[in-house]
N, C-alpha and C positions, 0 to 999 in steps of 0.2 A: 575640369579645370580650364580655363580662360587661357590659350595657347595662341601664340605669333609665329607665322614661319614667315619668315622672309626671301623669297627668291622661289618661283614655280618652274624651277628648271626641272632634271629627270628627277634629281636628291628629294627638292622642296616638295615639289606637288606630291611625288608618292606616300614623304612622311607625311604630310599636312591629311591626304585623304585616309590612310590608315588610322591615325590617330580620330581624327571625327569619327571611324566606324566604332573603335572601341568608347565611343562614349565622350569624348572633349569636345569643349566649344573649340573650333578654329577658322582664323582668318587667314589667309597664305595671301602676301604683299608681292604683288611687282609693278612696276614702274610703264612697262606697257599696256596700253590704256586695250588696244585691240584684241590683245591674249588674255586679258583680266574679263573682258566685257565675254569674251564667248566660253571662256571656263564658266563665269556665272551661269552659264548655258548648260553645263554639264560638258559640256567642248572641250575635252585633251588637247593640246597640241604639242603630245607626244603621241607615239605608239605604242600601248603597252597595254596587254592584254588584263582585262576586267579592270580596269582604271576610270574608263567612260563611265562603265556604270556605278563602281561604287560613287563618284563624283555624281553622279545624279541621284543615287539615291539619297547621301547624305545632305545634300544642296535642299534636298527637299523636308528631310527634317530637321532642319536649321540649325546643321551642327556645323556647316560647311563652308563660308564663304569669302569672298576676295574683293581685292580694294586696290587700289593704285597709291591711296593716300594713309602717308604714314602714322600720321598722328592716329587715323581711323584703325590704326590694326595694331596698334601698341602702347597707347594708353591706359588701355583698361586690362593689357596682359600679364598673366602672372608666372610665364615662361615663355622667352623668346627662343626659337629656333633658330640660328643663322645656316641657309642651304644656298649660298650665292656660287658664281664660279671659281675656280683657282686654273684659270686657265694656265698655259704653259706659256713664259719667257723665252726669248730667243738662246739663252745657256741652257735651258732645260729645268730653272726654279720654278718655284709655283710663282704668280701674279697676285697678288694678294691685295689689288686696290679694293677690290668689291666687298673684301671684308671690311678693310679698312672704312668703306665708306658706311657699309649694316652698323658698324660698331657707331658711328657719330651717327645714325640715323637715330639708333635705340640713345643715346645719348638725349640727344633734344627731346624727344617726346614721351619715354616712360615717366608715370606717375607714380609709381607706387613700387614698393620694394621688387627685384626681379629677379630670376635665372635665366641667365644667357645660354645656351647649345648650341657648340658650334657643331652641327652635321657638314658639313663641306670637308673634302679632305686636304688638313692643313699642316704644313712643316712644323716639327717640334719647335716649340715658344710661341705658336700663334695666339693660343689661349692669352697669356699672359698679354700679348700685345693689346690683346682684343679690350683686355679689364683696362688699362692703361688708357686706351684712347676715350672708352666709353666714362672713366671717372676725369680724365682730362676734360670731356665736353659737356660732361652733365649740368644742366639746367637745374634741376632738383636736389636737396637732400637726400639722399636714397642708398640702399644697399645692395649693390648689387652684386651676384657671382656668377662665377664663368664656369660652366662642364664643359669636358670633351667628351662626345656620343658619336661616333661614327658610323657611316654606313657602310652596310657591306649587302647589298641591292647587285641580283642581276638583271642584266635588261633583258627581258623578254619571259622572266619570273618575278617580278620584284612584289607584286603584288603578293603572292605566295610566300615569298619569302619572308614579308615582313609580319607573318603571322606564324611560321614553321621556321626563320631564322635557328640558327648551331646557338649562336647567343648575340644578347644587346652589352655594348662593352661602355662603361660609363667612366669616366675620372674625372675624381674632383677632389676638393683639398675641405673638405669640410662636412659633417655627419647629416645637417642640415639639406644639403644639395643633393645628397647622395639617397637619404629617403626622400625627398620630392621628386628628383627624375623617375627614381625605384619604382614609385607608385606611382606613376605616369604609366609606365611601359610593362607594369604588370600582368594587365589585360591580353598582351599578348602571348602570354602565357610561355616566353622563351628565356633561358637561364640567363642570366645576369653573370656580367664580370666586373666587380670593380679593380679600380687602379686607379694610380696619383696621375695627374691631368698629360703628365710627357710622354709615359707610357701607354696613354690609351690614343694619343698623337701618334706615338711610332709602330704600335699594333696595326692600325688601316693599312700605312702603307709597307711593312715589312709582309703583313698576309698579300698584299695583292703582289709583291715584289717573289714572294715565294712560288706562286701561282705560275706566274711569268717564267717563272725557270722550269717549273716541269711542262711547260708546253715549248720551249724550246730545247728542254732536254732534250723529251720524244721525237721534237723533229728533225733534232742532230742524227738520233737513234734508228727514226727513219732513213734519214739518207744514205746510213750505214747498210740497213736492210737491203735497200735497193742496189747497191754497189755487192753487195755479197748473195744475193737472191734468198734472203729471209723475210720472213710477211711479217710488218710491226704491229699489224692487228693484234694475232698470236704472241709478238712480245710484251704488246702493252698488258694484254689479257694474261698473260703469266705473273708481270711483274706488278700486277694492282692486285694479285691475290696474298700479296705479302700484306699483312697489316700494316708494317710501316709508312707502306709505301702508298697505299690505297688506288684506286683504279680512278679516281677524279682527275680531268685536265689532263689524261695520259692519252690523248687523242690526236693522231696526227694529223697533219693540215699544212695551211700555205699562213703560219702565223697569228697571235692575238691582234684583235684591233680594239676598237670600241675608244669610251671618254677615262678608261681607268687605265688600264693596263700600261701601256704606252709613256702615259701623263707620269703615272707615279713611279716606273720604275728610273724613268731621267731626273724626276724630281728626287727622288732617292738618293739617285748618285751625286747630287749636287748638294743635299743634306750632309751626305759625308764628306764630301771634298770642303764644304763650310766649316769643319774638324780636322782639315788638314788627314784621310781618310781617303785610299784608293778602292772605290769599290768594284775591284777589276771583276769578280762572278757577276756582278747584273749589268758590265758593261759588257761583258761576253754574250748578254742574255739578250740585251734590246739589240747588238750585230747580226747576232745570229734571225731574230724575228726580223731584221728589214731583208736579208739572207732570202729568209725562205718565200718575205711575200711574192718573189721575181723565180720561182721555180717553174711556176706554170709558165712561162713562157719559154723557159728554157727548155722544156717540154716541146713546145710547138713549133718552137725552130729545128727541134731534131725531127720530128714529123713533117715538118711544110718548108723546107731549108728558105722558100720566099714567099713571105706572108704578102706582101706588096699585092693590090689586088684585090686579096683572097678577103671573104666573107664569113668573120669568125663570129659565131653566136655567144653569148656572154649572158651566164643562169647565175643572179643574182650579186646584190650589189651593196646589200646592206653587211656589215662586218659580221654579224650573226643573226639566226636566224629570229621570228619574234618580235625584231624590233623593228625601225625604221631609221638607224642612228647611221650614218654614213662616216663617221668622226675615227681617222688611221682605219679607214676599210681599205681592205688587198684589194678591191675594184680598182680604187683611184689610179695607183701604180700600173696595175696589170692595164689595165684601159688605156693609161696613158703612151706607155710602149707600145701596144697595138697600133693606136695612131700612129705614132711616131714612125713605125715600123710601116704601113703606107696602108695597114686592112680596114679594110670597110667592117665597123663595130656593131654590132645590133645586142640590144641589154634587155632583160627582164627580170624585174622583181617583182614579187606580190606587192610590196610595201612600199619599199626604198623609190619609187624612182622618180618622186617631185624633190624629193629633198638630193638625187644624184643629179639632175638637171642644171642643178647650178652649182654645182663642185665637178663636176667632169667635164672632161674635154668636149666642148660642142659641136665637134663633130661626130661624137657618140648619138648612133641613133638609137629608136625604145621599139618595142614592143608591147601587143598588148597581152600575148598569150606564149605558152611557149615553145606552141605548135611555130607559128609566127616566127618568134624569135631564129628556131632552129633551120624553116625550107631551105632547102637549096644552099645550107653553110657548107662552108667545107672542113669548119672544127666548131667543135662546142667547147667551153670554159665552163663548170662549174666551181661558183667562188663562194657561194653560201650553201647550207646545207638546209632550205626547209624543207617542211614534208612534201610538199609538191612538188619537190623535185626529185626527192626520192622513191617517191612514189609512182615516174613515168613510165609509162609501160613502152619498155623497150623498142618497140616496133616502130614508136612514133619517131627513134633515130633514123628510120630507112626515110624518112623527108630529107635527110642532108645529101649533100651530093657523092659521098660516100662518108658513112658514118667513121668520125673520130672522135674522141668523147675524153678530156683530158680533166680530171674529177680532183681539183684541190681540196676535197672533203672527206672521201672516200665513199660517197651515198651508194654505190653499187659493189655487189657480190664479183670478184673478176671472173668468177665460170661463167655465171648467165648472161655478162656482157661477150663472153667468148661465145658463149653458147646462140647467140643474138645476131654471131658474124660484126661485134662492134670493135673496130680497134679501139682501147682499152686504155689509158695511162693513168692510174692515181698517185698517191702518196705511200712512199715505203715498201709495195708490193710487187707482185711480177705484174709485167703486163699485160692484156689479154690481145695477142695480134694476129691468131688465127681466124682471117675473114674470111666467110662464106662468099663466095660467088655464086654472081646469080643466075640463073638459070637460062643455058640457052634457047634464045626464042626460034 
């Protein structure tokens, strides 16, 4: 089938290249001439694992390709995708110009009868808006209908996911629509949900709104731990062998970030309050996550009562591991009270850190390894958890000026960092402060 996506942001590009793998011609439309011209390259400009290559292999068998110009990528389509941004408003609604503008783009230049998909995650009614604007500007006689398909993509598996997906959730108001996406997304071989187009609107964002509360649940449930000397490891692991409850997202830490989580649970509350609706549980929920991303620090002040000076190393920057996405990462905050606070900053990511360069305080310095990062610190921050950092072999903390090691993740066992002589602080658990001393020379 002859498929239009529009917009090669994280959403657009991943559906656009999955969809070519299983077999569809597609064109993915964006308006930047520089990001259009080197994806023709097989060139990501994301980061996200087996992306580059499926994008090169399919580029190569001419199921694949991008255009700046719109009439070139949706003339001849017989389903448009809409994957543009819903960035967030200053109240916390979604921004909804960029749809508004996809919907008058597909207006002018479709030719021929079409299915509209809005993959972008949009406030219940946007569908409707969306048909509205596009039959207000249409050029053509034509027919056209509106699905809701949403994504549910993580960043740093989305490639995976969109092949082993729980399920593809489709609404639409018509039997017509509902077997052509059907048969679209068949390939992937993942259960189908239908529903009428509002409900598959309020399914995206109530799943990722649900999500949001069991990671601030836990990290309420942590803080408890740690006030009564119980290990949340042990409780998450109890309480995720409940089937209700499942062991998924029950990980404690210094908070969700990323372009979802954040976005949709304010967008949410603002959904409801547009209902005259207090939705006091997910405003408890996004308090609580801006709460927790400022713990590590509150950490480092009980350890270093005057960071002024002091030389604190900082292990990763990206909001989760995987990806390169800096968008509500705990870096920003945590980094920026460091500064504030008078320490000399030094950062290392594998990934993240052209894209933290110009979001972070510029007086944050880089590194290039995380040998580098750590000499002669006098605390480390761990803010992501990828494997390279879990993976350190302990010893390499004796380059700090005395090893401190404050772990918003929880990458380390706390015996072997005791066992290591490292003082020890993570999330929810005891902490390891028994340091070895060194040996009289």
């Amino acid at each position: 089938m002859n498929i239009a996506v529009i917009g090669t942001g994280y959403v657009g590009l991943v559906t656009g290249v999955s969809l070519s793998e299983i077999g569809h011609q597609v064109i993915c439309i964006d308006v930047n001439e520089d990001k259009v011209a080197k994806m023709k390259q097989g060139i990501s400009p994301i980061y996200e694992p087996g992306l580059s290559e499926l994008m090169t292999k399919n580029i190569k068998e001419q199921r694949l390709n991008f255009t700046t110009i719109h009439q070139e990528g949706l003339r001849r389509a017989d389903v448009i995708y809409i994957a543009v941004g819903t960035p967030e408003n200053k109240n916390g609604s979604a921004d909804l110009s960029f749809i508004s503008q996809a919907a008058q783009d597909i207006a002018e230049n479709v030719e021929r009868d079409v299915i509209v998909v809005t993959k972008s995650t949009v406030p219940v009614g946007t569908n409707a808006m969306i048909k509205e604007i596009i039959q207000a500007h249409l050029i053509n006689d034509l027919q056209i209908e509106v699905v809701s398909n949403p994504e549910f993509l993580k960043e740093g598996s989305a490639i995976h996911d969109s092949f082993h997906g729980d399920r593809i959730v489709i609404g639409a108001d018509s039997e017509h629509a509902f077997s052509i996406i059907e048969k679209i997304n068949e390939p992937f071989g993942v259960p189908i949900f239908k529903t009428d187009i509002k409900s598959a609107e309020m399914i995206k964002y109530a799943s990722n709104a649900f999500l949001a509360t069991k990671i601030s649940f836990i990290n309420e449930i942590s803080n408890i731990c740690e006030l009564l000397g119980a290990n949340i490891e042990n409780v998450s692991t109890g309480m995720g062998l409940d089937q209700r409850i499942g062991s998924q997202f029950l990980k404690a830490g210094i908070g969700y970030g990323g372009s979802c989580f954040p976005k949709d649970t304010k967008a949410l509350i603002q959904i409801a309050g547009n209902v005259q609706y207090e939705f006091e549980l997910l405003k408890g929920v996004v308090n609580v996550n801006k709460k927790q991303q400022g713990i590590l620090i509150s950490k480092l002040n009980d350890c270093l009562p005057e960071i002024a000076g002091k030389k604190i190393a900082v292990l990763g920057l990206a909001f989760k591991p995987n990806t390169d996405d800096m968008r509500e990462s705990a870096s920003i905050l945590i980094t920026e009270e460091l500064v504030k606070q008078g320490a000399e900053v030094i950062a290392y990511d594998p990934i993240a850190m052209n894209n933290a360069k110009s979001i972070l305080n510029p007086l944050v310095q880089y590194a290039e390894s995380i040998e580098e990062t750590i000499e002669n610190s006098d605390a480390a921050l761990i803010l992501t958890d990828w494997d390279e950092f879990k993976n350190i072999e302990l010893t390499m903390f004796s380059k700090m000026k005395k090893p401190l090691v404050i772990d918003g993740r929880n990458c380390f066992a706390v015996e072997s960092m005791e066992n290591n002589g490292i003082e020890y602080h993570s999330i929810g658990r005891p902490p390891a402060v028994k340091v070895i001393e060194a040996a009289p020379i």
